[in-house]
C-alpha positions in Angstrom: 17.1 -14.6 -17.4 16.8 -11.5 -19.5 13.9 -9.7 -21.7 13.6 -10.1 -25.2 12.6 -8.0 -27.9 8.6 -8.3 -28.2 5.6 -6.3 -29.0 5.2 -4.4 -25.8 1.3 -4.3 -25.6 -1.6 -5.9 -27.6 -5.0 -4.2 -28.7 -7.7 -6.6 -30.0 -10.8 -5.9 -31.9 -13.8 -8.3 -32.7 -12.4 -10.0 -35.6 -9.0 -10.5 -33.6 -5.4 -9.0 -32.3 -4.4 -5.8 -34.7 -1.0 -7.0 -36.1 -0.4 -4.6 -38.7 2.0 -2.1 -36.5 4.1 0.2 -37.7 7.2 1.1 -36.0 7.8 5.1 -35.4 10.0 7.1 -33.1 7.5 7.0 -30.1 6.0 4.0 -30.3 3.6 2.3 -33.2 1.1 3.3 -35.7 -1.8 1.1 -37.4 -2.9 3.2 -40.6 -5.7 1.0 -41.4 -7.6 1.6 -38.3 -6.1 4.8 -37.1 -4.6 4.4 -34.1 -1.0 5.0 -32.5 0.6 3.3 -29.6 2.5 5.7 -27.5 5.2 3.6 -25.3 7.2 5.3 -23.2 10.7 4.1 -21.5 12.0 5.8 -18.5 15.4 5.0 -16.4 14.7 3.5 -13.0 18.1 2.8 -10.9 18.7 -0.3 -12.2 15.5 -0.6 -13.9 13.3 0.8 -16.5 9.8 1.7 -16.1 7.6 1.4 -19.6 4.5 3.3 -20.0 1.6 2.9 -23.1 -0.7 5.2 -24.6 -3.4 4.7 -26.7 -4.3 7.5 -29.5 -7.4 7.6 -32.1 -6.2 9.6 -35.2 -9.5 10.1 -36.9 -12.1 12.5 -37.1 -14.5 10.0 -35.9 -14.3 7.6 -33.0 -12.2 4.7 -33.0 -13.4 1.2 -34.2 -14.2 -0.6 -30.7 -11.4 -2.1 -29.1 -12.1 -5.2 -27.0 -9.4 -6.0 -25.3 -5.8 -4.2 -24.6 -2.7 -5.1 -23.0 -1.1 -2.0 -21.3 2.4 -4.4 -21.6 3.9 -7.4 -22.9 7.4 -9.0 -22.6 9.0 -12.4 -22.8 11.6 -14.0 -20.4 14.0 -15.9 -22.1 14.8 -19.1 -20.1 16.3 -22.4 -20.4 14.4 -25.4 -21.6 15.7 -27.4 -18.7 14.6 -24.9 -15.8 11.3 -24.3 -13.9 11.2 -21.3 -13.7 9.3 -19.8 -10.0 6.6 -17.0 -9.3 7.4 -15.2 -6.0 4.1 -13.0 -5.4 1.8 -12.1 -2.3 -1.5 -11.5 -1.2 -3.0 -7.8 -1.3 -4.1 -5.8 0.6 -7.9 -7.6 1.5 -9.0 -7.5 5.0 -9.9 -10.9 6.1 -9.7 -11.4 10.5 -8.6 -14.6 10.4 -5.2 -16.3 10.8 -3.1 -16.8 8.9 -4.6 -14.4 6.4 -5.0 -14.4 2.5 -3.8 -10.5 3.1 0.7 -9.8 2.2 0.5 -13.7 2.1 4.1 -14.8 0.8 3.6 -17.1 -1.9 5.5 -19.2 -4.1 4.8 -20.8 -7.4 6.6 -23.0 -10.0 5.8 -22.4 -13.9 6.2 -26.1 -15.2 5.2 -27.6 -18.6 3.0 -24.9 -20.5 1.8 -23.2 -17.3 -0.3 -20.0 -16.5 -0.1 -18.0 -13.5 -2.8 -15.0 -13.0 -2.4 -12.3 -10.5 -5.3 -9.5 -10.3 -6.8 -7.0 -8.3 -10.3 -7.7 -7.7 -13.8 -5.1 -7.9 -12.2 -2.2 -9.2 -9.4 -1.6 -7.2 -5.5 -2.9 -8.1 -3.7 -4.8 -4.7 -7.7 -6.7 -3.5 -7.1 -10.3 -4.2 -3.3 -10.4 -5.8 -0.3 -7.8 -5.1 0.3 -6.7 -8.6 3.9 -6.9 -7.5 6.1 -10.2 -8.2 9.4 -11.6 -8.8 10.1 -14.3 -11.5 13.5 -16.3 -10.5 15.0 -19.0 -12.2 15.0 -22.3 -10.1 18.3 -22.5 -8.5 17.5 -18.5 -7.0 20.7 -17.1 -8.8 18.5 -14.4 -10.9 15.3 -12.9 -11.3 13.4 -10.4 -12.6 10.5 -7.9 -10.6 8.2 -6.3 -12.1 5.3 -3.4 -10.5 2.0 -2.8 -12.4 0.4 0.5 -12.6 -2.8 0.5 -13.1 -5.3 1.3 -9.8 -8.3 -0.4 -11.2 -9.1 -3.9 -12.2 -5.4 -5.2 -13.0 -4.9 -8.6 -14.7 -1.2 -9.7 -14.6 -0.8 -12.7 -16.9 2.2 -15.1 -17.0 2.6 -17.9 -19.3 5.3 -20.4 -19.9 5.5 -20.5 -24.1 4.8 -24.3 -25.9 8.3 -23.8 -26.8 9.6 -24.0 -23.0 12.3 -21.1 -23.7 10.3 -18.0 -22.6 7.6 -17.1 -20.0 5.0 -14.0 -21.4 4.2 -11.6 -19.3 1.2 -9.7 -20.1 -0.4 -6.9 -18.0 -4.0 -5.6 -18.6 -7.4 -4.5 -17.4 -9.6 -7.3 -16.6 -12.8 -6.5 -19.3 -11.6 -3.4 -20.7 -13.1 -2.4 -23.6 -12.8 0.8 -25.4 -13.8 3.5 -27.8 -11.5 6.6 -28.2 -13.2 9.7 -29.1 -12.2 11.5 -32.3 -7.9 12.4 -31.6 -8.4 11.4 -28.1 -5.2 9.9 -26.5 -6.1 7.8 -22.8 -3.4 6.3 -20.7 -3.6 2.7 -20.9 -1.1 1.5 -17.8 2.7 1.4 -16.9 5.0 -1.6 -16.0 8.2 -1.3 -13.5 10.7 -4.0 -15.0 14.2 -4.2 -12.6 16.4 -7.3 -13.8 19.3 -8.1 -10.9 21.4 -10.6 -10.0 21.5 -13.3 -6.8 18.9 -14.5 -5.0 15.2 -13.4 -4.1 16.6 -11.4 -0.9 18.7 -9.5 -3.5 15.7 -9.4 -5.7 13.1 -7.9 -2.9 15.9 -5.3 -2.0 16.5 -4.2 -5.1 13.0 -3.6 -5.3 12.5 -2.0 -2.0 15.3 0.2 -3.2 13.9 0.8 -6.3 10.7 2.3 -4.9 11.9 4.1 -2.0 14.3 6.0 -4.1 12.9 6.4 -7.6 9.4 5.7 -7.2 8.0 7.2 -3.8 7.6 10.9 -3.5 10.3 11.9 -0.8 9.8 12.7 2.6 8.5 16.0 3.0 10.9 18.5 3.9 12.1 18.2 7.6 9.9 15.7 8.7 11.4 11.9 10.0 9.8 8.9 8.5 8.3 6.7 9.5 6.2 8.4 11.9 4.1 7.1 15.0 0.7 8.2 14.4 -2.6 8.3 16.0 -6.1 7.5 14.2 -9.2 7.6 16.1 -12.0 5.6 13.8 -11.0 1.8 14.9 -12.4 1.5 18.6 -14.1 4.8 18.7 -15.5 5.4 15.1 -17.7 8.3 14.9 -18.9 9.0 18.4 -16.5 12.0 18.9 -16.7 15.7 19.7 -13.5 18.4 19.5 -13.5 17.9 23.4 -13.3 14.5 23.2 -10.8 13.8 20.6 -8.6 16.9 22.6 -8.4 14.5 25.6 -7.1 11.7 23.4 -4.9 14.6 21.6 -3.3 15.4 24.8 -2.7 11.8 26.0 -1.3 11.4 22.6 0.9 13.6 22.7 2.5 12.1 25.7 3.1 8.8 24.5 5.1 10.1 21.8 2.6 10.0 19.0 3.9 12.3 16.0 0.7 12.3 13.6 -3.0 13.1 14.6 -5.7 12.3 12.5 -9.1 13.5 12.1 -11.1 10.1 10.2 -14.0 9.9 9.1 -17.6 11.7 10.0 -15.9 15.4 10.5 -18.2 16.7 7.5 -21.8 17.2 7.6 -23.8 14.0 6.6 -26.5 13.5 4.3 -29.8 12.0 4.0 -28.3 8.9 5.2 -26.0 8.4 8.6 -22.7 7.6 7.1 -19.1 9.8 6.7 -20.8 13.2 5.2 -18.7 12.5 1.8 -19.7 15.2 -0.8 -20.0 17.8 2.2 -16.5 18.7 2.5 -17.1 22.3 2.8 -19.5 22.1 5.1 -18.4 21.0 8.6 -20.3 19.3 11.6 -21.0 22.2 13.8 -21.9 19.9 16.6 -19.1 18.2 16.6 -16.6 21.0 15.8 -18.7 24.0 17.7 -15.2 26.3 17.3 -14.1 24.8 13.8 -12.3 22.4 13.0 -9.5 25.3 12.1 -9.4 25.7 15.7 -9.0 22.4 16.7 -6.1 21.6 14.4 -4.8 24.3 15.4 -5.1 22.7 19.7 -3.2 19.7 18.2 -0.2 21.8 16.5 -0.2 23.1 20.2 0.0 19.9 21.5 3.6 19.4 19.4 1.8 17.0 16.7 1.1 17.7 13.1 -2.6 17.5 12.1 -4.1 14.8 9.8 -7.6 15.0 8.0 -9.4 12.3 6.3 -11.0 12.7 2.6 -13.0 10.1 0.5 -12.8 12.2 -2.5 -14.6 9.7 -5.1 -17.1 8.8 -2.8 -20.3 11.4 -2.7 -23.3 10.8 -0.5 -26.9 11.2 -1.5 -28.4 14.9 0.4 -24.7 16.4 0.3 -23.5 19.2 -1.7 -21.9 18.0 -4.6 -24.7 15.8 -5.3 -27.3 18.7 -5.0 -25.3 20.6 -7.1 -23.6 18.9 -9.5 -25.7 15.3 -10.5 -24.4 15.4 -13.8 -20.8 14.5 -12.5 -21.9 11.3 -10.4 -21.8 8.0 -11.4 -24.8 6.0 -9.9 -25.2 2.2 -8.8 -29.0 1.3 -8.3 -30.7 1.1 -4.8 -27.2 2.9 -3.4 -26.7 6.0 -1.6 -23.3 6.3 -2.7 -22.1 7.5 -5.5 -18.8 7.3 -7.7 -17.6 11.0 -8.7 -16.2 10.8 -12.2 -13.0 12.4 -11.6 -12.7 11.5 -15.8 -14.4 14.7 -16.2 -12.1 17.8 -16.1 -15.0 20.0 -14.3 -14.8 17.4 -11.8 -10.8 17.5 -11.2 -10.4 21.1 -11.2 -13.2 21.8 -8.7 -11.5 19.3 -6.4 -8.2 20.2 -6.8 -9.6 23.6 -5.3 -11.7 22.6 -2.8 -9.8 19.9 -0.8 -6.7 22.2 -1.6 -8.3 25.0 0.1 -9.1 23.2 3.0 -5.8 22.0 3.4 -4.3 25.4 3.3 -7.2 26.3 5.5 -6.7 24.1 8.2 -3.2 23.7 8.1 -3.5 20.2 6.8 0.1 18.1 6.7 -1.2 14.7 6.6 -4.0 13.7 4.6 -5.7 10.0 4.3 -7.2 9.5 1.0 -9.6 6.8 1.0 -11.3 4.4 -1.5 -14.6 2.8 -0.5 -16.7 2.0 -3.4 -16.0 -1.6 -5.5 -15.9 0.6 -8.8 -16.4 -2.0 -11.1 -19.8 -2.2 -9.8 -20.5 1.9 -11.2 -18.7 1.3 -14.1 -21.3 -2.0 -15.1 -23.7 0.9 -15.0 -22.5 2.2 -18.6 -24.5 0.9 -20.8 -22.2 1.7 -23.9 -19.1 -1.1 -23.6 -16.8 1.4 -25.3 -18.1 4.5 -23.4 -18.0 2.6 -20.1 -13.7 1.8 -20.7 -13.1 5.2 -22.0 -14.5 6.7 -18.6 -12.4 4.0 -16.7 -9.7 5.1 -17.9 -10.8 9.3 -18.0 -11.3 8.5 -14.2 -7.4 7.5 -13.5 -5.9 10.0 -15.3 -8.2 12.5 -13.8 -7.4 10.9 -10.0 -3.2 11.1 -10.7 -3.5 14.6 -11.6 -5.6 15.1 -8.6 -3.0 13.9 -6.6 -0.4 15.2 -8.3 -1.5 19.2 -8.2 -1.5 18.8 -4.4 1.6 17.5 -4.5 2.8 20.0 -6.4 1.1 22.8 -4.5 1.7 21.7 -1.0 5.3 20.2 -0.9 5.4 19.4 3.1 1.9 17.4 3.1 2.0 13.4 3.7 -0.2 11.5 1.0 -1.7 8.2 2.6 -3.0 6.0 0.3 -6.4 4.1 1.9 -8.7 1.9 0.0 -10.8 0.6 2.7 -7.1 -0.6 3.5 -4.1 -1.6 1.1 -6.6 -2.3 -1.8 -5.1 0.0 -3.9 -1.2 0.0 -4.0 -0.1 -0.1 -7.7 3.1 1.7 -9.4 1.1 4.5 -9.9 -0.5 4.5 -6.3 3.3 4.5 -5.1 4.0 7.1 -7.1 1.8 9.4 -5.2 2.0 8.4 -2.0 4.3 9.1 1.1 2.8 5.7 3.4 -0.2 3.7 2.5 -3.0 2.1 5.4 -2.5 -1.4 4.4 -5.2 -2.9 6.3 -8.4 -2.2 8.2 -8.2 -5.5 10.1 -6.6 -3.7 13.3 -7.7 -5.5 15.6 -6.3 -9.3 16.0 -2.2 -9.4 16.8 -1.6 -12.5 14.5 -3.0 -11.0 11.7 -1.3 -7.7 12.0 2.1 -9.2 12.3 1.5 -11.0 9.0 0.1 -8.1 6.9 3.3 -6.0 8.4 6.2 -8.7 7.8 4.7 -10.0 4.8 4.2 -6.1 3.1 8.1 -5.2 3.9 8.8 -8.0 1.6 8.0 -6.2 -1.0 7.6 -2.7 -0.1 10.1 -0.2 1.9 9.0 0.1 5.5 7.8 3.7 5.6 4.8 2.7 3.5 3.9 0.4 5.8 1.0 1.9 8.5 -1.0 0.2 11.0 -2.1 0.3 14.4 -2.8 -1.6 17.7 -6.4 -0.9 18.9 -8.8 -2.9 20.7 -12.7 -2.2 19.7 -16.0 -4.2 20.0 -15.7 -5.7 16.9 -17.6 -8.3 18.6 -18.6 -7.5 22.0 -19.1 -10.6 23.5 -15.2 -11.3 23.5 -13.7 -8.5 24.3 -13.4 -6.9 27.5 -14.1 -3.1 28.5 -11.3 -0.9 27.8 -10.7 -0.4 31.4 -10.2 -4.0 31.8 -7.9 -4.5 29.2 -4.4 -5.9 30.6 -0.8 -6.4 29.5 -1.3 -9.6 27.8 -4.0 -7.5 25.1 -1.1 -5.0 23.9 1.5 -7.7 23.8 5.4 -7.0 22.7 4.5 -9.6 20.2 2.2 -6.7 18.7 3.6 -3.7 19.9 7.3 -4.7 18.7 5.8 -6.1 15.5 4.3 -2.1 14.6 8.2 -1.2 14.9 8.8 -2.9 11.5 6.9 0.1 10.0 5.0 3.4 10.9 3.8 2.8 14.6 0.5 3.3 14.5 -2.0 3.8 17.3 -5.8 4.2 17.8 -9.0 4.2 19.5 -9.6 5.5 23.1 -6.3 5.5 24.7 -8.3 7.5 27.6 -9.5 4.5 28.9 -7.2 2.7 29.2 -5.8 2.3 32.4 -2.1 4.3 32.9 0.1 1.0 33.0 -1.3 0.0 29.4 -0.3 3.7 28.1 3.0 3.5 29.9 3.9 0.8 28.2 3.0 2.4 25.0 5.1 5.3 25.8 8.2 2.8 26.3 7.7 1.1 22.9 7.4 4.6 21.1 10.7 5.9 22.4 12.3 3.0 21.8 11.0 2.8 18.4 11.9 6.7 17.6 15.5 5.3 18.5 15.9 2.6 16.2 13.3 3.4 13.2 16.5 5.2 11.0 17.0 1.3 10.6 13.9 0.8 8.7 15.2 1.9 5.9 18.1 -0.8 5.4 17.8 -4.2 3.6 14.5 -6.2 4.9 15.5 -9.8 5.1 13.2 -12.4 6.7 15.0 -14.7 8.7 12.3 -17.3 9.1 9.1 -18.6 7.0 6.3 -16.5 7.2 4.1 -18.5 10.1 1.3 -20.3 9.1 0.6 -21.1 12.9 0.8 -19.0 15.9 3.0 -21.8 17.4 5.5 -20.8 14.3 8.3 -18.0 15.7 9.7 -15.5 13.4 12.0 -13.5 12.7 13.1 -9.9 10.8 16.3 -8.5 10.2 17.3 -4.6 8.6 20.8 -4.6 7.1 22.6 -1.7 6.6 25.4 -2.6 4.0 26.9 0.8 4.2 27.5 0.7 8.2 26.9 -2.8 9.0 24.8 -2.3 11.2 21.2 -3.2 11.8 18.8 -4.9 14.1 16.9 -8.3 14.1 13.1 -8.8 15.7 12.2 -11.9 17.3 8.6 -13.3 17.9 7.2 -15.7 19.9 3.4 -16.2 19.4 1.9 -19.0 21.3 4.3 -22.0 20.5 5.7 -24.0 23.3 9.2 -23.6 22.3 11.0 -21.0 24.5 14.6 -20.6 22.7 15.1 -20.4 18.9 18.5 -20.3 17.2 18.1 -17.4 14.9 20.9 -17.0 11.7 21.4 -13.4 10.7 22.4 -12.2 7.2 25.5 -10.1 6.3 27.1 -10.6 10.0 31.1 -11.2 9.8 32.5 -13.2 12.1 36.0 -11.6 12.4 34.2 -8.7 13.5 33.2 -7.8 16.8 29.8 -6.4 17.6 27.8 -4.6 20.1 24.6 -5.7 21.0 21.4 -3.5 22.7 18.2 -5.6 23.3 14.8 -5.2 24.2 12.8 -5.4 26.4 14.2 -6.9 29.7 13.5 -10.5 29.3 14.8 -11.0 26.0 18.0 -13.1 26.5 20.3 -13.5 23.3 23.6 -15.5 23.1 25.7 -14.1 20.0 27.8 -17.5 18.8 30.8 -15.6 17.0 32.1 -18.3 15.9 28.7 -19.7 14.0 27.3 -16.1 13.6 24.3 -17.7 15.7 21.9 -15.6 17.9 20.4 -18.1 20.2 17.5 -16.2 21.4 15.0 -16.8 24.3 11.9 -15.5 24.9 10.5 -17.4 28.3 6.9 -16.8 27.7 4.1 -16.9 24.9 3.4 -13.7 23.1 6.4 -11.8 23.9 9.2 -10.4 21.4 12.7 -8.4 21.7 14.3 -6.7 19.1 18.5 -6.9 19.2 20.4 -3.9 17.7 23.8 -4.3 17.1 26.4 -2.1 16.1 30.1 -2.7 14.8 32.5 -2.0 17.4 35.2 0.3 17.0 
């Protein structure tokens, strides 16, 4: 399976698709209507990442363009094969089991057959992960491919009439567009890695790919993953600095690395909500000594401090909607409104105001959140052409948002939030150090899902969540000082070890056993997380019932060694035999388990791990190590 030469994006205007292109040395010029097509190539490991442009090159604005395609390529393919879509579920908080969130999905292109994956309101991973693998039948070779684009992202794959080559078309869903006179806007961009085996090879490659090319390092000195602490799920925003300094100093104990101020620490508006548009101005009451002196009590406390921003989000009564209204984007009968980061004013203002705060309060971490459905503002724009040109202002003015703080702060940890992972795209992984892939914290089953099924196709460090109990819905769960051993399972606490261990809500209350047990789980975690970043491999289907066990293994191919993560939800069977990747059987190998009960019988001669867990919602992880 291999790319062929094709026209790498398409622009269409009302009386059809513009055909008359001229090939130049950077991409592709249309004389007769004056624009230029800009198409970038850059190495990737293994892979190449593509990138168009769109340019007007009149004195006047462009003729209205009613649909683009940011990329196009074609898969060459036998006639004979049917060729299969490996792709998953975003990031879309849904509390049931199992969950439309990092489902792993499957899908076969046969006859003249059309796949769409998309985001969904605006933002790029809610419905479809705009991540996918396409494999030829018989698993022996694929191709993955990562769109960037962090709106409204429409991935398009169609098997040709003539059966020899699948399209692959990446756009925005409804764009349409009118450059202004010798204006050039950044369409999208289009991660292409070819490999070959089969789709364990593929997803590695991939996980690779990201961690290694894509991702923004680790900050200097610091370990990833990290165990981190976030106080909105279970407490939300009935905090003080006193109270959140008792959770700091429990925190601390356990382990935890990260502590983060969420949402509410600004001043709020005319309505009750997060104070979003009032970052300069902090709550008083809540922060009577400033909130430079309480970051300060939780560097004290051995932790590095964490701060929570919403910057496209302002809130009617705050300061940047007093002051500035002709930057905000309104919706009708909403308090909230979109800040047009498409407008430079807008960009460089906040480039100095939420970079002086983080130099202010000594910010390290920092949680940028999403929580408006743009497509909803941008429907606002009367002007079909006006209202894509500001779409597409609005990313490039949010990357180089993201990337001056980058830039100007080189030891501060970007996570990307989008009322959870609703907004993980190539660009979004370019810019970020982990992401918060889901607000639904608070049920085991779905947690474990949204975790294993995300480290198929992304490298664990991205991957943060929590374990957290809150009255979600009070009548079924019980007070936090009732909450026993069987809540904070090893099922769940084992399954945060496969990425950042995150933790949450009012550990205070708990009683001391619950934290104790907490406080095992994190060291062992600290021990074993250099693991995380080794080959992923799943070593069981992703369940679709909580009687389905399953299983996780990290590879390292360079040492050998690794560890593999057992669960048992609440399926009768007690014992599972368990078939590990990559394990020789000539070679002899150390094994560590845990927790206690875990028993595991290594079958050298089968490379088998019979593994039994004796009760319902329990888990061990086994490390093993070559022996020398």
């Amino acid at each position: 399976m291999k790319m062929m030469a094709a026209m790498p994006f398409r622009v269409r205007l009302a009386d059809g698709d513009l055909r008359d292109w001229c090939k130049v040395p950077d991409g592709y010029t249309s004389h007769s209507h004056g624009l230029h097509m800009i198409v970038t190539r850059t190495p990737r490991g293994q892979g190449e990442e593509v990138c168009t442009f769109i340019e007007n090159l009149r004195n006047e604005p462009s003729p209205l363009i009613v649909g683009v395609s940011f990329f196009r390529g074609t898969l060459e393919i036998p006639a004979e094969d049917v060729p299969v879509v490996h792709h998953g579920g975003g990031g879309v908080t849904d509390a049931v089991f199992p969950s439309k969130a990092w489902r792993i999905e499957r899908s076969e292109l046969v006859d003249w057959a059309k796949l769409t994956l998309e985001g969904a309101r605006g933002r790029s991973s809610n419905r479809d992960l705009p991540i996918f693998i396409v494999t030829d039948f018989a698993d022996t070779h694929g191709v993955a491919f990562v769109a960037g684009y962090s709106g409204h992202v429409v991935n398009a794959l169609l098997r040709e009439s003539d059966y020899c080559s699948i399209e692959v078309e990446g756009s925005v869903q409804g764009l349409q567009l009118q450059l202004g006179p010798h204006e050039t806007l950044r369409l999208g961009s289009m991660l292409i890695i070819p490999y070959t085996g089969d789709i364990a090879v593929g997803r590695n490659l991939l996980r690779r790919t990201l961690r290694d090319e894509i991702c923004p390092p680790a900050p200097e000195g610091i370990v990833r993953p990290a165990v981190t602490y976030v106080h909105w799920f279970g407490i939300q925003d009935s905090y003080n600095a006193e109270s959140l300094e008792r959770e700091a100093e429990l925190q601390a104990s356990l382990g935890t690395e990260i502590f983060e101020l969420d949402a509410a620490w600004a001043l709020q508006g005319t309505h009750k909500h997060y104070g979003a548009g009032n970052w300069a101005r902090e709550d008083s009451a809540k922060f009577p000594d400033g909130i430079r002196v309480f970051a300060d009590r939780i560097r004290a406390l051995g932790m590095r401090f964490g701060l929570w921003f919403e910057p496209e989000t302002v809130e009617e009564g705050t300061a940047i909607h007093q002051e500035h209204p002709e930057w905000l984007i309104p919706k009708p009968a909403a308090y909230r409104y979109l800040l047009d980061f498409g407008q430079k004013a807008v960009v460089d203002y906040m480039i100095d105001l939420v970079g002086g705060l983080v130099q202010a309060y000594g910010v390290e971490w920092i949680r940028m959140d999403s929580n408006l459905d743009m497509n909803e503002y941008w429907a606002t724009i009367a002007d079909p052409g006006t209202r894509g040109a500001c779409e597409l202002r609005h990313w490039q003015g949010w990357y180089r948002f993201l990337d001056a703080l980058l830039a100007r702060f080189p030891r501060l940890h970007v996570e990307g939030c989008s009322s959870g992972g609703r907004r993980i795209d190539l660009e979004m992984l370019k810019r970020s150090h982990s992401f918060w892939i889901s607000d639904n914290t608070n049920f085991e089953a779905t947690v474990h899902q949204h975790i294993g099924g995300a480290n198929h196709w992304l490298p664990s460090h991205l991957l943060n969540m929590e374990a957290v109990k809150y009255p979600l819905f009070p009548q079924k769960i019980r007070p936090y000082d009732k909450v026993g051993d069987e809540t904070f399972s090893d099922y769940w606490l084992l399954t945060l070890c496969g990425g950042l261990f995150g933790l949450g809500g009012p550990h205070t209350a708990y009683p001391d056993a619950i934290n104790e047990k907490f406080r095992r789980f994190i060291a062992r975690y600290k021990a074993l997380r250099h693991l995380l970043a080794a080959d992923f491999y799943p070593l069981l289907p992703q369940p679709r019932s909580v009687a389905d066990w399953d299983a996780w293994q990290f590879h390292d191919p360079g040492t050998g060694n690794g560890m593999i993560m057992v669960f048992r939800h609440r399926g009768q069977a007690s014992t599972m035999h368990i078939q590990p990747r990559n394990l020789g059987s000539c070679r002899p190998y150390q094994l560590d388990s845990f927790p206690e009960a875990l028993q595991v019988d290594l079958q050298n001669d089968r490379m088998v791990i019979k593994v039994t867990l004796p009760d319902a919602n329990t888990a061990g992880v086994i490390a093993y190590t070559v022996a020398t």
